[in-house]
C-alpha positions in Angstrom: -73.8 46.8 84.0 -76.6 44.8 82.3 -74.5 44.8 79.0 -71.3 43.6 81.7 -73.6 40.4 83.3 -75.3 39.9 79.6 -71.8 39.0 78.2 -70.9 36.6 81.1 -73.8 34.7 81.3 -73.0 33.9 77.3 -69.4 33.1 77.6 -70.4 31.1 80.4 -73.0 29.3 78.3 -70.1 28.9 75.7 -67.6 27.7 77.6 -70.3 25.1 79.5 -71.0 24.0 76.0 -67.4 23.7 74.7 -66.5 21.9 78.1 -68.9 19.4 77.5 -68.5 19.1 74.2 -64.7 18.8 74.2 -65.0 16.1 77.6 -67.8 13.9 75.7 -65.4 14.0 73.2 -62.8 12.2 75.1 -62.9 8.4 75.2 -62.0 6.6 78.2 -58.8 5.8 77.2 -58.2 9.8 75.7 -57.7 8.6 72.2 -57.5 11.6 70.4 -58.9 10.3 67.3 -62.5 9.7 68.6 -65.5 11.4 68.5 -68.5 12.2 71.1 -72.2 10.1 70.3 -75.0 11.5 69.0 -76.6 13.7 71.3 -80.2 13.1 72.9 -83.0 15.4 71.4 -83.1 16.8 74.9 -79.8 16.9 75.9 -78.4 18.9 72.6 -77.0 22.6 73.0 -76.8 25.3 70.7 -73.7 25.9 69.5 -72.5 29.5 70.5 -73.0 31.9 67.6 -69.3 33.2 66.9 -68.0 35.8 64.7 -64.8 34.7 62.3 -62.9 36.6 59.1 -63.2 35.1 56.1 -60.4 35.8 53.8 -61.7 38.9 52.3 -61.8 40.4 55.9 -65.5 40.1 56.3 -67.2 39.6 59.4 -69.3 36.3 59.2 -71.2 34.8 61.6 -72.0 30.8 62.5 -75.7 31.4 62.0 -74.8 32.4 58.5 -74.3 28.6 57.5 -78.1 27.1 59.0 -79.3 25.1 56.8 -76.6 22.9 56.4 -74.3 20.8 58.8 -70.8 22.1 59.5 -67.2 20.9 60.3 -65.7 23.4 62.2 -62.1 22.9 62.9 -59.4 25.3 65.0 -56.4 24.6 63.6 -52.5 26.8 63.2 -50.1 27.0 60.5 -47.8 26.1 63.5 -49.5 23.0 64.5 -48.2 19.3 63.6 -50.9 17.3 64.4 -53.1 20.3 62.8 -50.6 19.5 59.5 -51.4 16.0 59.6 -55.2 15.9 59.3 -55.5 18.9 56.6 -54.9 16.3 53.6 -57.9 14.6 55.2 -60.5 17.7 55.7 -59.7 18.7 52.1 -60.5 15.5 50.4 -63.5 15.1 52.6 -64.5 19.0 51.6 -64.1 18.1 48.1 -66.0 15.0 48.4 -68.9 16.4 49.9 -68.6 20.7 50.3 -71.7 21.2 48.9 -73.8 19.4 51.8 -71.5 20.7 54.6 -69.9 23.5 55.4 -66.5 23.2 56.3 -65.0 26.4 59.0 -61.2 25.9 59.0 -61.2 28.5 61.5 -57.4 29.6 62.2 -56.1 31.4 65.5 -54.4 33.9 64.6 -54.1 35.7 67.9 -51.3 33.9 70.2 -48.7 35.6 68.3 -47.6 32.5 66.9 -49.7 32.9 63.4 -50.7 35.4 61.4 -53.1 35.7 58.4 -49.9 35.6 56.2 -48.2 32.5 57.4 -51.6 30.7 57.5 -52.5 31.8 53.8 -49.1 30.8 52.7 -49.9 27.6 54.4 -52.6 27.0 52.7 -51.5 28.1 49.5 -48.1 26.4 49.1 -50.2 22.8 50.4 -52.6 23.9 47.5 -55.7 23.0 49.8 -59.1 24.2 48.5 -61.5 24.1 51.8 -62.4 27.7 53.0 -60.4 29.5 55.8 -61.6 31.5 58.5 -59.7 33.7 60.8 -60.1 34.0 64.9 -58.8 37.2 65.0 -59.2 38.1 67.9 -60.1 35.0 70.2 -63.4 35.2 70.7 -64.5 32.4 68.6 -61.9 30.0 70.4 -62.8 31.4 73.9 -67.0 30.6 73.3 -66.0 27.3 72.4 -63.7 26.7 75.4 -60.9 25.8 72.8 -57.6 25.3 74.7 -55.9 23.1 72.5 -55.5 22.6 69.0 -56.6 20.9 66.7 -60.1 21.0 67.9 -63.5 19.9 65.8 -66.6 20.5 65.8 -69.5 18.8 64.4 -72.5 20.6 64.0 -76.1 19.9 62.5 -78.2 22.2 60.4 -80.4 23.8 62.8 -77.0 25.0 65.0 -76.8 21.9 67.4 -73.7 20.9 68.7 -73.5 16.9 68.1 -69.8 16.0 68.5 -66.5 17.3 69.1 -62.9 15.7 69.3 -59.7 17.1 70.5 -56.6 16.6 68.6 -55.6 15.3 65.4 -58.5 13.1 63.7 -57.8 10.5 60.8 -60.0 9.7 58.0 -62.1 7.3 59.7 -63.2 9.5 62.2 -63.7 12.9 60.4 -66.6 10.6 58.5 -67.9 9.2 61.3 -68.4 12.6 62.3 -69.7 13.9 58.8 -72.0 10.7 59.1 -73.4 11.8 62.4 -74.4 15.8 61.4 -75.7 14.5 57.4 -78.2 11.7 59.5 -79.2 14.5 61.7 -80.1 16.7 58.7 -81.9 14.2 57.0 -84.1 13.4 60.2 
């Protein structure tokens, strides 16, 4: 029973945090290429500590990646507007992968995907950023994720700072990559 209550009071917490994170995310005229401010020191969450599948098939957790910032984005094979910002996410990865971490987390458990057709994705669009796997909805559920694309933008010590729904150009993908690196180097 404690183990029952233990589990709801967290997915609460996560879905709180991904509510808030996904609504601050929203502009006032719902542009989907915009991105929350920086968080006040007292008002910042902890993002929930998720468990995704890295290609190998091993478990790996958010925590795993403290130390550094990270971009994490839910994203499907299936997706166009999820099609349209990859070109962008890889040339930022390559540009600067060694001072964030980028989670291309894909959800893989509507049915819709599968880790085939999302590898073959990847593979045939030659993209070089790491993929994750949501195998079995947990890690879209904790973050409230209901539709897709969705980013996050996360600092070193595991703070949520931004989020946007939807697709996200260039322009905003580094504003958000701005906002996590200044936090890191506070």
């Amino acid at each position: 029973m404690k183990k029952k209550v233990l589990i709801l009071v967290i997915l609460l917490f996560a879905v709180l945090l991904g509510a808030g994170l996904l609504y601050g995310g929203l502009s006032e005229d719902y542009a989907a290429d915009s991105i929350t401010d920086e968080a006040q020191e007292e008002d910042r969450l902890v993002a929930p500590d998720i468990t995704i599948y890295d290609a190998d098939g091993s478990a790996v957790r958010l925590s795993d990646f403290r130390g550094k910032p990270v971009v994490m984005n839910f994203w499907a094979s299936w997706c166009g507007p999820c099609q349209s910002e990859m070109p962008d996410f890889d040339a930022k990865y390559q540009a600067c992968g060694d001072e964030v971490h980028f989670l291309m987390v894909n959800m893989t458990t509507d049915g819709r995907e599968s880790e085939m057709s999302a590898r073959n994705f990847i593979e045939t669009a030659g993209y070089s950023f790491p993929v994750y796997y949501d195998l079995d909805g947990e890690a879209a559920a904790a973050y409230g994720v209901y539709a897709l694309p969705t980013t996050y933008f996360i600092d070193a010590e595991g703070y949520g700072i931004a989020a946007a729904q939807g697709a996200i150009n260039a322009e905003t993908l580094q504003k958000g990559l701005d906002m996590i690196l200044e936090e890191a180097e506070k």
